[in-house]
PASE-604895 format. One record per residue (C-alpha): residue number from 1; x, y, z. Coordinates in steps of 0.02 Angstrom, whole numbers, plus 50000, padded with zeros to 5 digits. Example, Ala and Ser with C-alpha at 12.3 -4.5 7.8 and 13.67 -1.06 7.14 Angstrom:
<nodes>
{seq:1	x:50615	y:49775	z:50390}
{seq:2	x:50684	y:49947	z:50357}
</nodes>
This chain:
<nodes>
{seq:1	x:55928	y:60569	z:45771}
{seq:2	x:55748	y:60641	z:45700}
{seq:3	x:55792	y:60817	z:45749}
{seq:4	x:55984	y:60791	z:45695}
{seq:5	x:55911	y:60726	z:45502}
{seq:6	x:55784	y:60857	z:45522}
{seq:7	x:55939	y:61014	z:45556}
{seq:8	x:56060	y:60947	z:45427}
{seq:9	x:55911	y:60911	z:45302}
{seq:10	x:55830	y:61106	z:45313}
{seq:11	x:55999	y:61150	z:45297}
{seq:12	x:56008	y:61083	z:45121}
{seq:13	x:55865	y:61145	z:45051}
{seq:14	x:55905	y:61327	z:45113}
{seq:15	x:56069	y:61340	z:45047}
{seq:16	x:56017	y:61250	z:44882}
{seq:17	x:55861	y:61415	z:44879}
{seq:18	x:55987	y:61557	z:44935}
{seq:19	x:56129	y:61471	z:44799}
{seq:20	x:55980	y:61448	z:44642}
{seq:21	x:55831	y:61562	z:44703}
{seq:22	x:55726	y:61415	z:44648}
{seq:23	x:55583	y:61340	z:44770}
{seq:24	x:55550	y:61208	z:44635}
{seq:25	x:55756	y:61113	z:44620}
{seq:26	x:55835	y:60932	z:44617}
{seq:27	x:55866	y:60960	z:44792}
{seq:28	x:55709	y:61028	z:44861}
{seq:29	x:55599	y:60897	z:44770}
{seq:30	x:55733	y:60768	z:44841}
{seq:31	x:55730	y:60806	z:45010}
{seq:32	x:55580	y:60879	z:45068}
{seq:33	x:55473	y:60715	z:45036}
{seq:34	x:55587	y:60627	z:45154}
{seq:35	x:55596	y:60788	z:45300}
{seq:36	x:55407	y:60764	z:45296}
{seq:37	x:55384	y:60574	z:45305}
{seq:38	x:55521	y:60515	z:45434}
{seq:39	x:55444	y:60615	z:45576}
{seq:40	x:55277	y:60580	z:45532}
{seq:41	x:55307	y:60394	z:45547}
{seq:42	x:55428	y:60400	z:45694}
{seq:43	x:55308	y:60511	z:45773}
{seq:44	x:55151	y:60479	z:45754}
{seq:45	x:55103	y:60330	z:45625}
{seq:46	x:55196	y:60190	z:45758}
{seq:47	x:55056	y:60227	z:45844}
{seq:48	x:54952	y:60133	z:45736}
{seq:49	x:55048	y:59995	z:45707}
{seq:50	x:55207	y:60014	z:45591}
{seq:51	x:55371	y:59996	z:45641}
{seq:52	x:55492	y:60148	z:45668}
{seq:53	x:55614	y:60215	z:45531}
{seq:54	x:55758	y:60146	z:45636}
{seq:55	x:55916	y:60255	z:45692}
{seq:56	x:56020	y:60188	z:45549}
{seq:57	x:55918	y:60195	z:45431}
{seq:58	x:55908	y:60393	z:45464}
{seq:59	x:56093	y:60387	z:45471}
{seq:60	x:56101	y:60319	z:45283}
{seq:61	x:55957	y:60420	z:45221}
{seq:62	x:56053	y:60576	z:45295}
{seq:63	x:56237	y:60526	z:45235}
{seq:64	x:56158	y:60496	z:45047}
{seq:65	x:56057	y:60665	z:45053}
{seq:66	x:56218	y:60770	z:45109}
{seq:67	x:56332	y:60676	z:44965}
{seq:68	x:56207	y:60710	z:44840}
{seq:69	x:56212	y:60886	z:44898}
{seq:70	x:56383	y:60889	z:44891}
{seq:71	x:56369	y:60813	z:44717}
{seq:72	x:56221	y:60952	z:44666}
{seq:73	x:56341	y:61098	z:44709}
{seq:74	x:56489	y:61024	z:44593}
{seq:75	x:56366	y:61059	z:44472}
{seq:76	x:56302	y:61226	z:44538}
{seq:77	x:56498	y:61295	z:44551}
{seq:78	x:56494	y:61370	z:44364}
{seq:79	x:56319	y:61445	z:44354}
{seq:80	x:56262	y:61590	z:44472}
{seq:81	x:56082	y:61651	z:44474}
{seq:82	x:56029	y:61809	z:44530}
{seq:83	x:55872	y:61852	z:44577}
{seq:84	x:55846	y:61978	z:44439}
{seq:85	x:55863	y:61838	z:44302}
{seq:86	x:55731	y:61740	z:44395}
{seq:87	x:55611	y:61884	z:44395}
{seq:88	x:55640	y:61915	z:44217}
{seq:89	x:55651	y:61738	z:44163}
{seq:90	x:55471	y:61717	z:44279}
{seq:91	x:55405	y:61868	z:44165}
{seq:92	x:55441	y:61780	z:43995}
{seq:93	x:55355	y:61644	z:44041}
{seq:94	x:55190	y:61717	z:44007}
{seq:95	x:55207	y:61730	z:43811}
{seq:96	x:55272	y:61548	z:43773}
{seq:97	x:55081	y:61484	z:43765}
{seq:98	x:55117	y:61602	z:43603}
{seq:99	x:55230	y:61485	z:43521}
{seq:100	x:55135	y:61335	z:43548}
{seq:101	x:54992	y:61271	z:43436}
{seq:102	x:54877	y:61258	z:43588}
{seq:103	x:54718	y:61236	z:43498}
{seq:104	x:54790	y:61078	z:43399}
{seq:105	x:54865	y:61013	z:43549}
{seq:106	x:54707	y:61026	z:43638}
{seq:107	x:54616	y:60921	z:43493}
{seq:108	x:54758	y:60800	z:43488}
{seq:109	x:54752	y:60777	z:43687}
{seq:110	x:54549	y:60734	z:43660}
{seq:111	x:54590	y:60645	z:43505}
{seq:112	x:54689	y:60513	z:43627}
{seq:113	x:54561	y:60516	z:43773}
{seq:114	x:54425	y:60457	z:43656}
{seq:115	x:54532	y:60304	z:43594}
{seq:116	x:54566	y:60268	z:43768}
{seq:117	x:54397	y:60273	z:43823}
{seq:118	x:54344	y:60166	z:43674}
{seq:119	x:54467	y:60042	z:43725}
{seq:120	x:54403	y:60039	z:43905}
{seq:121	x:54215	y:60018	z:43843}
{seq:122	x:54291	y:59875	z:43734}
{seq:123	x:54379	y:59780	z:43880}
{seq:124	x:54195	y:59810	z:44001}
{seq:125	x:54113	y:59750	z:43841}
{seq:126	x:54206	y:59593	z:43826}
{seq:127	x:54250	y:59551	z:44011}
{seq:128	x:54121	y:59644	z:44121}
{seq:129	x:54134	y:59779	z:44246}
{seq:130	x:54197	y:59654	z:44381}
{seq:131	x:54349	y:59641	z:44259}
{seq:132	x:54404	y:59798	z:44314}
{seq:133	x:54437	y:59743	z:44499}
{seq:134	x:54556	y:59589	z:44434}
{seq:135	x:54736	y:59577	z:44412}
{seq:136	x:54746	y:59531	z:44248}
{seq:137	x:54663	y:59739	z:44217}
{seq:138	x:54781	y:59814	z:44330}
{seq:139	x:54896	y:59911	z:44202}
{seq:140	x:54806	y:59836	z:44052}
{seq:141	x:54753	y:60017	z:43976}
{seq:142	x:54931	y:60074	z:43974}
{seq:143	x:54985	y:59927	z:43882}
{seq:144	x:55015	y:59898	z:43702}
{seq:145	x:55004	y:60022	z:43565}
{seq:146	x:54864	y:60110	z:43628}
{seq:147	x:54959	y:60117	z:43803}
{seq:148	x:55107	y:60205	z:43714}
{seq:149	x:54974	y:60312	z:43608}
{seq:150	x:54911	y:60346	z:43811}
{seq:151	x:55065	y:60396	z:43892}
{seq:152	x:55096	y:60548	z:43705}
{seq:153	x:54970	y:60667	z:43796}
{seq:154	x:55061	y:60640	z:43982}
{seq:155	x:55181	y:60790	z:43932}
{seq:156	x:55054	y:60898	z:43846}
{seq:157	x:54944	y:60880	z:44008}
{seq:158	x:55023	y:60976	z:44137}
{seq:159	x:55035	y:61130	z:43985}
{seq:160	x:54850	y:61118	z:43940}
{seq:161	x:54819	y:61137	z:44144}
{seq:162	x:54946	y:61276	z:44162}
{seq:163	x:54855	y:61366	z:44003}
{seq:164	x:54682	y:61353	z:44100}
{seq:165	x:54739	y:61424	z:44245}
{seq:166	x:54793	y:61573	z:44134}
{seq:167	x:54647	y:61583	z:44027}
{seq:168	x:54522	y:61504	z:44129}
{seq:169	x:54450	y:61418	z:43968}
{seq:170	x:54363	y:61243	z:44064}
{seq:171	x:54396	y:61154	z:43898}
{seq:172	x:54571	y:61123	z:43937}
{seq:173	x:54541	y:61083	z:44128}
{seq:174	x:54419	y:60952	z:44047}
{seq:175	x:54557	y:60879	z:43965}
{seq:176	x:54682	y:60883	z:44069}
{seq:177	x:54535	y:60803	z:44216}
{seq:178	x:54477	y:60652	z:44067}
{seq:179	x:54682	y:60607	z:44050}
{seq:180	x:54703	y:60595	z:44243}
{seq:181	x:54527	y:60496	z:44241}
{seq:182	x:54593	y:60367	z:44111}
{seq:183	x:54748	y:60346	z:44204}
{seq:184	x:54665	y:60312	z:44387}
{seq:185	x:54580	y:60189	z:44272}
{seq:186	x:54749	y:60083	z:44242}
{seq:187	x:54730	y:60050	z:44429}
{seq:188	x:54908	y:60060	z:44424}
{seq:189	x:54924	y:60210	z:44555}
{seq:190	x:55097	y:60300	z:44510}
{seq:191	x:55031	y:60340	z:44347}
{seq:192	x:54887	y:60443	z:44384}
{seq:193	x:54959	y:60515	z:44556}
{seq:194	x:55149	y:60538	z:44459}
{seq:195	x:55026	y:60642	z:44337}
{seq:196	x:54958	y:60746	z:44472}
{seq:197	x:55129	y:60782	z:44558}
{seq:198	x:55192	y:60819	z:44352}
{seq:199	x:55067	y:60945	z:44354}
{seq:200	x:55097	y:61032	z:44510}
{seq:201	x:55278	y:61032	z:44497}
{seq:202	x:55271	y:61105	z:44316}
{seq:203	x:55142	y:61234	z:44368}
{seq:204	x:55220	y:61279	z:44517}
{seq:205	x:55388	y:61301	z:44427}
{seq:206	x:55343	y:61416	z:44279}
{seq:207	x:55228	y:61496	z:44396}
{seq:208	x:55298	y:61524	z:44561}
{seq:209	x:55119	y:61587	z:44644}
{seq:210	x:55058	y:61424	z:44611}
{seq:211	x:55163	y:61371	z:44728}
{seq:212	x:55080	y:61377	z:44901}
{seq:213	x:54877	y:61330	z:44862}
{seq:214	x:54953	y:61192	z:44754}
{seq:215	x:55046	y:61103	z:44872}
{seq:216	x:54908	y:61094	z:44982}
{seq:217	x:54772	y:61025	z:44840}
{seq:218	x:54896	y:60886	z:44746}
{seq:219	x:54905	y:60824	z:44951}
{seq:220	x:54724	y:60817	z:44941}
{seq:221	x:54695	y:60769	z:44764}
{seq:222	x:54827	y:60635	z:44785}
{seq:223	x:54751	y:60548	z:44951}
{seq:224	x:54582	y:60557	z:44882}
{seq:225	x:54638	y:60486	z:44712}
{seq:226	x:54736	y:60349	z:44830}
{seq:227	x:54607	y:60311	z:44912}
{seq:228	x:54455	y:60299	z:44787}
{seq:229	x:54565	y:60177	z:44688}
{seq:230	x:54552	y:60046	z:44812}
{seq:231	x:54350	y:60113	z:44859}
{seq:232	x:54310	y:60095	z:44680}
{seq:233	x:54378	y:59907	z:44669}
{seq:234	x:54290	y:59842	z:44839}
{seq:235	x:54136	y:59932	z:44746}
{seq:236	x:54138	y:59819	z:44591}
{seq:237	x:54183	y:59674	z:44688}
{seq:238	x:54032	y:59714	z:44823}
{seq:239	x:54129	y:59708	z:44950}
{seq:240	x:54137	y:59895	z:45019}
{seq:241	x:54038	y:59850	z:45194}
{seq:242	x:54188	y:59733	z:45241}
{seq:243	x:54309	y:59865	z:45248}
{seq:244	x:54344	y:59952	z:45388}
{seq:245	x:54394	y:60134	z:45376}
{seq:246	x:54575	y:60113	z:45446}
{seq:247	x:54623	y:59982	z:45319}
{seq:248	x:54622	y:60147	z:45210}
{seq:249	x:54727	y:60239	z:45323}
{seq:250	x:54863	y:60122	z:45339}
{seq:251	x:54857	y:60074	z:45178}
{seq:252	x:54880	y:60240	z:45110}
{seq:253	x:55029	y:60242	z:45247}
{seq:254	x:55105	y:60084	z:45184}
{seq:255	x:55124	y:60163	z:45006}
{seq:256	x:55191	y:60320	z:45074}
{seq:257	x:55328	y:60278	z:45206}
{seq:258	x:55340	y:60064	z:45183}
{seq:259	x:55476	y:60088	z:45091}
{seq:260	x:55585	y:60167	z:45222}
{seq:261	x:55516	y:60059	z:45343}
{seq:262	x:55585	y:59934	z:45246}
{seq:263	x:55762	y:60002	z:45245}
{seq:264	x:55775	y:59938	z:45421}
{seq:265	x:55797	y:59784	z:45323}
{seq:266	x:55964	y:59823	z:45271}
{seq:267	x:56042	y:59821	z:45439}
{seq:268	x:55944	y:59630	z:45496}
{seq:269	x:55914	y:59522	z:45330}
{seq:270	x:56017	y:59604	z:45218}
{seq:271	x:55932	y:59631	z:45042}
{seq:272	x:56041	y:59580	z:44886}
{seq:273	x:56215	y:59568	z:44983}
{seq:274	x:56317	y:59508	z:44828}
{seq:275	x:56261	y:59677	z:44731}
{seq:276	x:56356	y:59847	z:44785}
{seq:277	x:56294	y:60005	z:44732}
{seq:278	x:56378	y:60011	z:44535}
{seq:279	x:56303	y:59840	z:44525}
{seq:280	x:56104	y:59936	z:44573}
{seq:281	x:56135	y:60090	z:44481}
{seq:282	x:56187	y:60008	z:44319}
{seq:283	x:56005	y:59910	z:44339}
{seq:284	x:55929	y:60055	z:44343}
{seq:285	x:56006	y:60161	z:44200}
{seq:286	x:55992	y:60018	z:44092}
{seq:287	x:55805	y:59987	z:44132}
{seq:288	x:55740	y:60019	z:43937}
{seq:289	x:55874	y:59891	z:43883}
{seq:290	x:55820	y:59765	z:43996}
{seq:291	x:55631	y:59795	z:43960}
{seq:292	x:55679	y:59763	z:43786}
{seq:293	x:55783	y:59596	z:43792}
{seq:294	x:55674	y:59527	z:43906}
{seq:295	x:55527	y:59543	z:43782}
{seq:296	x:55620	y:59508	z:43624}
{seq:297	x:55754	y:59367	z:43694}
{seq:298	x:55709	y:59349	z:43894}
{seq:299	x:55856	y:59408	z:43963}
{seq:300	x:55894	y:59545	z:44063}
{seq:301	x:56102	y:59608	z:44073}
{seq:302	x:56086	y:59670	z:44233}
{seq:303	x:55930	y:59620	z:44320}
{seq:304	x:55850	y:59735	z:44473}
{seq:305	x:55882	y:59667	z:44649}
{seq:306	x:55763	y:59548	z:44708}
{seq:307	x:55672	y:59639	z:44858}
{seq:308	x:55588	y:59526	z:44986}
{seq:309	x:55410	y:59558	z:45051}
{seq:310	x:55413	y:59598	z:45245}
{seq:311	x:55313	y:59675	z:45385}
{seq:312	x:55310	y:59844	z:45406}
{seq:313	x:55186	y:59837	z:45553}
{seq:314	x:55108	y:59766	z:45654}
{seq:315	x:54933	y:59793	z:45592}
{seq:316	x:54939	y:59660	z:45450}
{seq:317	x:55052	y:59774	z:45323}
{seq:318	x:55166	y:59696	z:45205}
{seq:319	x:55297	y:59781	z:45064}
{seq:320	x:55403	y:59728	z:44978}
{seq:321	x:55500	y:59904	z:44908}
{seq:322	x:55650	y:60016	z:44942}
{seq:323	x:55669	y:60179	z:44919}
{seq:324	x:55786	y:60236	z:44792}
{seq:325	x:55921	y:60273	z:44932}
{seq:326	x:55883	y:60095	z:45008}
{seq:327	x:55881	y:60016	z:44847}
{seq:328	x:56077	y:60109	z:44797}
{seq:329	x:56140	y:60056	z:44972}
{seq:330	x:56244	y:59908	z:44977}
{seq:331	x:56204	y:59745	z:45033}
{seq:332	x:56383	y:59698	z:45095}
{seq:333	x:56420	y:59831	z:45214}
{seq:334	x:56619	y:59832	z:45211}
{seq:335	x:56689	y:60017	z:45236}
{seq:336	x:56751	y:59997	z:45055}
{seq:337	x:56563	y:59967	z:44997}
{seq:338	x:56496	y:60136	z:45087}
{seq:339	x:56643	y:60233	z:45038}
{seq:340	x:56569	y:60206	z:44854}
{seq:341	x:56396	y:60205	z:44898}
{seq:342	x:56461	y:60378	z:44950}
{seq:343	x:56558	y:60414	z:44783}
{seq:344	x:56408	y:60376	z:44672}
{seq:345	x:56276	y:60478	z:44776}
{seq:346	x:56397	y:60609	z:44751}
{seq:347	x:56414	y:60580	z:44560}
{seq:348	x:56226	y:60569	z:44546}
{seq:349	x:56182	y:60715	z:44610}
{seq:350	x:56309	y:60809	z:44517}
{seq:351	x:56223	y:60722	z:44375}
{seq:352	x:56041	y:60776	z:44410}
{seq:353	x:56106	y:60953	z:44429}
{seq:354	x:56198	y:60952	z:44291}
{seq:355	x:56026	y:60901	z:44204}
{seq:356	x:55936	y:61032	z:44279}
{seq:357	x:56050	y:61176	z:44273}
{seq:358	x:56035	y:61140	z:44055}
{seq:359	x:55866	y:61131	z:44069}
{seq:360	x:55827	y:61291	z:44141}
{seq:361	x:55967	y:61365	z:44012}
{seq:362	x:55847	y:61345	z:43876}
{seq:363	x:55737	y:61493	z:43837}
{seq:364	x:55562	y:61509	z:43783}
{seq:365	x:55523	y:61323	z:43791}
{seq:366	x:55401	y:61246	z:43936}
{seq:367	x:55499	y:61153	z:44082}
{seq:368	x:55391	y:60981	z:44055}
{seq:369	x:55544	y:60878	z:44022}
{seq:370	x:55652	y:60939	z:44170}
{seq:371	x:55482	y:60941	z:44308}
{seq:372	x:55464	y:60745	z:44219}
{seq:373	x:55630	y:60723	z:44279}
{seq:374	x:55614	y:60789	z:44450}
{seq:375	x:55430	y:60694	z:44480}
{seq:376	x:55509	y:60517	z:44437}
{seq:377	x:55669	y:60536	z:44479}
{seq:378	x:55672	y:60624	z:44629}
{seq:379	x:55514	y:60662	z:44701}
{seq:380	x:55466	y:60484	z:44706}
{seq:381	x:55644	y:60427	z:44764}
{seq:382	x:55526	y:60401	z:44938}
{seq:383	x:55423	y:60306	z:44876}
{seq:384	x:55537	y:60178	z:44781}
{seq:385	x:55634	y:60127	z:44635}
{seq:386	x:55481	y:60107	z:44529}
{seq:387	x:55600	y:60177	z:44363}
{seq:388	x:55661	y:60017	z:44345}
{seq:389	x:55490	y:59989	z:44248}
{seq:390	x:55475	y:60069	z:44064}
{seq:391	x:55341	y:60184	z:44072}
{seq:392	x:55437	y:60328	z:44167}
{seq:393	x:55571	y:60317	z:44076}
{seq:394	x:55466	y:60325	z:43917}
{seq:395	x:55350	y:60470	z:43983}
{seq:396	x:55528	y:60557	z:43983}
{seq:397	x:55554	y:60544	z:43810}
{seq:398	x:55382	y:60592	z:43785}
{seq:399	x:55402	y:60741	z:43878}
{seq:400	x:55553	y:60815	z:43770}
{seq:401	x:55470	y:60751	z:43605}
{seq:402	x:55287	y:60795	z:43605}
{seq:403	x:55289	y:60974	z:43635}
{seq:404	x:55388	y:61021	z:43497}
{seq:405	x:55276	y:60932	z:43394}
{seq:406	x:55165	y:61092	z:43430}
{seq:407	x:55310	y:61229	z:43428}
{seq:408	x:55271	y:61348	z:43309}
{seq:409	x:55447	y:61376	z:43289}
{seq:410	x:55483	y:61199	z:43228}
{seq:411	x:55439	y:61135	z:43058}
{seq:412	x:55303	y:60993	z:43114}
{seq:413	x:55125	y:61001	z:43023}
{seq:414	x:55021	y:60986	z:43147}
</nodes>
């Protein structure tokens, strides 16, 4: 079944390449993430103690990756790229850093660092450094006003990286290095490693030779930033010398491919089997809404499924998350259940593209918003259905507000 999902799911992304010409799409962010981690874990991870994607739970990841394929090309039937609009839309690139403010957005982008590293003196002035190793830190810094202040520089970021690499001026990869500092220091991971994926993905697409040599160093960058999260909190407590070296290792592996180990939970326990797929997608596209009644009234309209924690090994791991295929699948399997599960995958992706093709439409503007998009929404599809919490949804609006606070062309004193 591996080398079936494998076919069909290379497939996919080649067609989607020769159709748009475009390395960086909804599809190829999509897909690749799961072409990479099923045969890794099937292959070689079981070996050190997790459980096996089973053979169903390939089948569903497969069926949902060819409807939302299906779903993609809907949406690619009335636009046709050639490659010599790519080239020349890939040559224009390289004056937009002239109608942005760059200097002011590089002050601004310091300007919020400093409050945030005020605030995180503040909290090791009240509470102690051991208070950084507690629950009650974890996600504290993106919290509150100063946590929305935070999460205004996430879409200027990835720009003032992009400009380095152009310029080679180290003030900006200071900046850009402080904001993904502050962010490991939420100890909440997704937001400093979604930052480091946002960068690479928006690099990589305005900037196609990027492409290659940054894959390989956000790998890097990401397992070592995984990795000294959990290093740096068995440091405060002083308990580093009680670690062994492969809790690291399967840790890391737990937060990369638990959630489709925990698909196979579908087909024994079941997980939410009064909810079909409209049910789950509605939960998710009404995420802000929720977030918002729940603070001001505590109520939710459509609450997220409740997803157990389970084994995923048998080395001591635990999860308790779906991917965002698992999550959408139903938890009443009738034939009428799968045939919409089917339906919606199909409208979704038809959706995304739809998104995307608009977003590349517009001329002369950076792609932060639409490389947002594709880091939350479908690059981290693998890793789970994290977007039914608030902050990627509000880095989103960030992302199409904040830089054209600094467009020359708009009428913003900044």
């Amino acid at each position: 079944m591996i080398y079936i999902f494998l076919i069909i799911g290379i497939a996919i992304v080649y067609i989607d390449y020769w159709i748009n010409r475009r390395i960086i799409s909804v599809i190829s962010v999509l897909t690749i993430p799961y072409l990479v981690i099923v045969p890794l874990n099937n292959w070689y991870a079981v070996k050190f103690g997790f459980y096996s994607i089973e053979n169903k739970t390939i089948l569903m990841l497969m069926l949902a990756l060819v409807c939302f394929f299906i779903g993609n090309m809907f949406a690619n039937m009335k636009r046709r790229v050639s490659k010599t609009k790519v080239i020349i839309d890939y040559e224009q690139n390289h004056t937009k850093f002239e109608l942005y403010k760059m200097k002011n957005m590089l002050v601004y982008v310091y300007a919020v660092e400093f409050t945030g590293i005020c605030r995180l003196l503040s909290i090791i002035a009240d509470e102690g450094v051991h208070y950084l190793s507690t629950s009650d830190f974890e996600g504290l810094l993106i919290q509150g006003i100063w946590g929305h202040l935070l999460l205004t520089a996430y879409p200027l970021v990835p720009i003032l990286f992009y400009y380095y690499t152009e310029s080679k001026k180290q003030s900006y990869l200071i900046a850009s290095l402080l904001y993904i500092g502050l962010l490991f220091f939420t100890f909440v991971k997704y937001h400093s490693i979604g930052a480091i994926v946002l960068i690479f993905l928006f690099v990589a697409f305005e900037n196609r030779k990027y492409i290659k040599r940054g894959a390989v160093l956000v790998t890097l960058v990401t397992i070592v930033a995984f990795i000294s999260n959990y290093f740096i909190t068995f440091l405060i407590r002083g308990t580093t010398a009680k670690v062994q070296r492969s809790y690291y290792f399967r840790h890391l592996w737990n937060y990369i491919a638990g959630s489709l180990i925990h698909d196979n939970t579908i087909w024994s326990t079941g997980v939410g089997e009064n909810q079909d797929t409209l049910y789950r997608l509605v939960s998710v596209v009404l995420t802000p809404v929720n977030v918002v009644l729940s603070k001001i009234a505590g109520i939710r309209l459509v609450p997220p499924v409740s997803i157990p924690y389970v084994w995923v090994g048998n080395n001591g791991e635990k999860g308790n998350v779906l991917d965002a295929i698992g999550y959408l699948f139903p938890g009443r399997m009738t034939i009428g259940n799968i045939f919409l599960f089917g339906i919606i995958l199909v409208f979704v992706g038809w959706l995304f593209g739809a998104i995307y093709n608009h977003a590349i439409r517009v001329k002369g503007h950076f792609a932060v918003g639409i490389c947002a998009f594709l880091t939350f929404f479908c690059f981290f599809s693998f890793f789970g259905t994290f977007y039914i919490h608030l902050p990627p949804w509000e880095i989103i609006f960030w992302c199409f507000l904040m830089p054209r606070v600094f467009d020359k062309r708009v009428k913003i004193i900044v």
